[in-house]
Structure formats: structure tokens, C-alpha cells
C-alpha positions in Angstrom: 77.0 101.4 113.8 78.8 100.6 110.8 78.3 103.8 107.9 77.4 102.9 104.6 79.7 102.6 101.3 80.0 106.6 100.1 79.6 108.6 103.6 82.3 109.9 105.1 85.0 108.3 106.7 87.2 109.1 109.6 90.7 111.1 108.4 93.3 108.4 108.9 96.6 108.3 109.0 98.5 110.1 106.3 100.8 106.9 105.4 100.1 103.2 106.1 102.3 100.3 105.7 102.1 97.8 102.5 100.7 95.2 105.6 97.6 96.6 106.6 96.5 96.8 102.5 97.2 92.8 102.1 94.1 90.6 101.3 94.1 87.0 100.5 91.0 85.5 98.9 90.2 81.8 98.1 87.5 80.5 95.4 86.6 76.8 94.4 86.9 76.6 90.4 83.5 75.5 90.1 82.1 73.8 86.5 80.0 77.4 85.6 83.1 79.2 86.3 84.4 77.0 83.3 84.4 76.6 79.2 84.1 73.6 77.3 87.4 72.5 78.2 87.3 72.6 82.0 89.3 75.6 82.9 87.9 79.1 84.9 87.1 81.8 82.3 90.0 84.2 81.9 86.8 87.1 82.6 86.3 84.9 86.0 89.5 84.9 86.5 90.4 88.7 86.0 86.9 89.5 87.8 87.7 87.5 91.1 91.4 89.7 90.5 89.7 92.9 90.4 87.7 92.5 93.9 90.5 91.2 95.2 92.6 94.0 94.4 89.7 96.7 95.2 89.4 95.3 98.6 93.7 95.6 99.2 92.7 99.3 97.9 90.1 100.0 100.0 92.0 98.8 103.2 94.4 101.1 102.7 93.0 104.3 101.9 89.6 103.6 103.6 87.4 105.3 100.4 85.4 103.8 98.4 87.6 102.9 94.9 87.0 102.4 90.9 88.9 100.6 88.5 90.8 102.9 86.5 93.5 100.8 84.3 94.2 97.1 84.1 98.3 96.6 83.4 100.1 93.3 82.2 97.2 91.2 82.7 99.6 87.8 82.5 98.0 84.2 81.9 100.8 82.0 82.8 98.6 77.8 83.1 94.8 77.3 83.0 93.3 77.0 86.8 91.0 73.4 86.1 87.5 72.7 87.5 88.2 71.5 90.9 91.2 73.4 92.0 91.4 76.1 94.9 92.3 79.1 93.3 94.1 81.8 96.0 94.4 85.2 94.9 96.9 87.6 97.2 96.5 91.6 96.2 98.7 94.6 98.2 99.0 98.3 97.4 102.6 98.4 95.6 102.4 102.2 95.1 100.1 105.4 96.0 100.1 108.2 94.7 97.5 111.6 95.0 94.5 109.8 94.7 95.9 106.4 93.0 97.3 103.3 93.9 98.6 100.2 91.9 97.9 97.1 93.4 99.5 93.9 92.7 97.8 90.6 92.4 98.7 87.3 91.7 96.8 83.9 91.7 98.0 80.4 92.5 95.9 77.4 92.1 96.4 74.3 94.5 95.3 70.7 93.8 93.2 70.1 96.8 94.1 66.7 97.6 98.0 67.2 96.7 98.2 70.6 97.8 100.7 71.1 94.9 99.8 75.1 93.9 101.2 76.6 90.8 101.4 80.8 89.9 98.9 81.2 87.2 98.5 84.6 86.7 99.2 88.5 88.1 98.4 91.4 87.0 98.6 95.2 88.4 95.3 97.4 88.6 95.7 101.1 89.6 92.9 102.5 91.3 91.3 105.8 91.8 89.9 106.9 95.5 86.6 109.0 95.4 84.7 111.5 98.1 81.1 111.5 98.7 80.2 113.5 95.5 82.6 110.6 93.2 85.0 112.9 92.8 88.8 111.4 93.1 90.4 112.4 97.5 93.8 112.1 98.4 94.7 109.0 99.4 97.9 107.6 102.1 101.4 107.3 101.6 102.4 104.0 100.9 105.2 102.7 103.0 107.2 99.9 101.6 109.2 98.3 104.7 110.6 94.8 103.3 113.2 94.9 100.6 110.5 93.1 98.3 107.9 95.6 98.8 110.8 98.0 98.4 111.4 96.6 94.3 107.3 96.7 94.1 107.1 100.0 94.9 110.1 101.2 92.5 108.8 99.1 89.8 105.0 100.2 90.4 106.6 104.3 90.0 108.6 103.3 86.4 105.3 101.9 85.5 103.6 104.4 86.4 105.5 107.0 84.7 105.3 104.8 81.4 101.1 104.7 81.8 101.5 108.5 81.8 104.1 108.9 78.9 102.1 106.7 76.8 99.2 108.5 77.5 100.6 112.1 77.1 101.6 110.5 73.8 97.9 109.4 72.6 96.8 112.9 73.4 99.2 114.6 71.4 98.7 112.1 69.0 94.7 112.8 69.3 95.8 116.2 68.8 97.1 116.2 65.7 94.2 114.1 64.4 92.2 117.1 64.8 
């Protein structure tokens, strides 16, 4: 019997490969995903990006996950009305009880099957326990020299997210 969302879940390992965090979701680019002039909403758009990246969370740490920060949100083409868009999301870096995940999006012409990168971002998530507070999540293994880069890029990011926000503190700080 499956348990629901928030009870406890078995201990699992204490590392896990960047492979068993991967998801790959597909959406059709319907007309009420779109404004007046035919392309998805960016909010659709960065909405269908942070499932997507919540589930690549999830897989890997097996806890329930929020949202904590949204980086480099990129819109790089407008996905039209009609197109396939295909979002891929994997945990590029874990850390206590964080992890940045990467996602990009393509969209593909259904009848061509020409696809073109139209946007990424990176989306750090916070794991929780049964009472919401953040848990410890797994090690994040980077095996391929790609996921390798991700995961050195995702720790300079990551120590520029907490620079910056040491800085607004201190900055808050001296408001005072």
C-alpha cells in the first residue's frame, strides 16, 4: 500500500546517482496556455518547470519538497500554440537539505519534429520531515563529465546565492 505525501519514508541510501533524479515531461501548448499573440504564458511556462523540477527533486531524496529560490530563469524563443513542449529536470547539486535542479525546455514542431531550446532555469529546493521542517537529503553523485561541470557550476552558484544573501542581511542590518 502506497503511504501518503508527508508520512514517513523508508531511510534510503545516503548518495544516489544524477540518473535516478532525471524526469522528462511532455505538454501540448494548448490555446488557454496562450496570450493574444499565440505563445505559452511565461507563468505556464515557469509553472510546468517547477513540477518538473520538484518531481527530479523528489526522486532523489524521496521527501516531500518546496520551492525555495528560482535562479536565471532564461527565456531564449516563444514556444507557439500547437508545439510539444519537452521539459528535462536532474538534481545538479545536494547539499544538507537542498538541491539545485536544472531544467531546460525544448519545443518540437509536431509534424517536422524540428525542436528548439527555449528556456532553463535552476530551482534549489528544500526537503521537509513530517512536521515541515527541512531532513537531510542524499549525496549527489555526478558520474559523466557533464554532470561533473553541472555539479561544479551548481556549488559556485550556490556559494553566490549565499554571499549575496549574507550581504542583504548585513545590509538589513544596518537599516536598523
Amino acid at each position: 500500500m502506497a503511504q501518503p505525501l508527508g508520512s514517513a519514508a523508508p531511510s534510503g541510501p545516503s548518495e544516489r546517482p544524477v540518473a535516478d533524479s532525471q524526469v522528462i515531461m511532455n505538454e501540448l501548448a494548448l490555446p488557454n496556455d496562450a496570450n493574444a499573440l499565440g505563445n505559452v504564458l511565461g507563468g505556464r511556462v515557469m509553472h510546468l518547470m517547477d513540477m518538473c523540477a520538484a518531481m527530479a527533486a523528489m526522486r532523489h531524496c524521496r521527501k516531500v519538497v518546496v520551492t525555495a529560490s528560482v535562479d536565471q530563469l532564461s527565456f531564449l524563443h516563444p514556444v507557439q500554440v500547437g508545439m510539444v513542449m519537452s521539459l528535462k529536470a536532474s538534481v545538479n547539486y545536494a547539499d544538507r537539505t537542498s538541491m539545485e535542479v536544472g531544467v531546460r525546455v525544448e519545443a518540437e514542431h509536431p509534424l517536422t519534429g524540428q525542436r528548439r531550446h527555449t528556456s532553463s532555469a535552476y530551482l534549489t529546493f528544500v526537503a521537509l520531515d513530517e512536521q515541515g521542517r527541512p531532513t537531510p537529503v542524499p549525496r549527489i553523485v555526478p558520474v559523466s563529465e557533464i554532470e561533473q561541470r553541472r555539479y561544479a557550476e551548481a556549488e559556485e552558484r550556490r556559494a553566490a546565492r549565499l554571499a549575496a544573501r549574507a550581504k542583504q542581511a548585513a545590509a538589513r542590518e544596518a537599516a536598523q
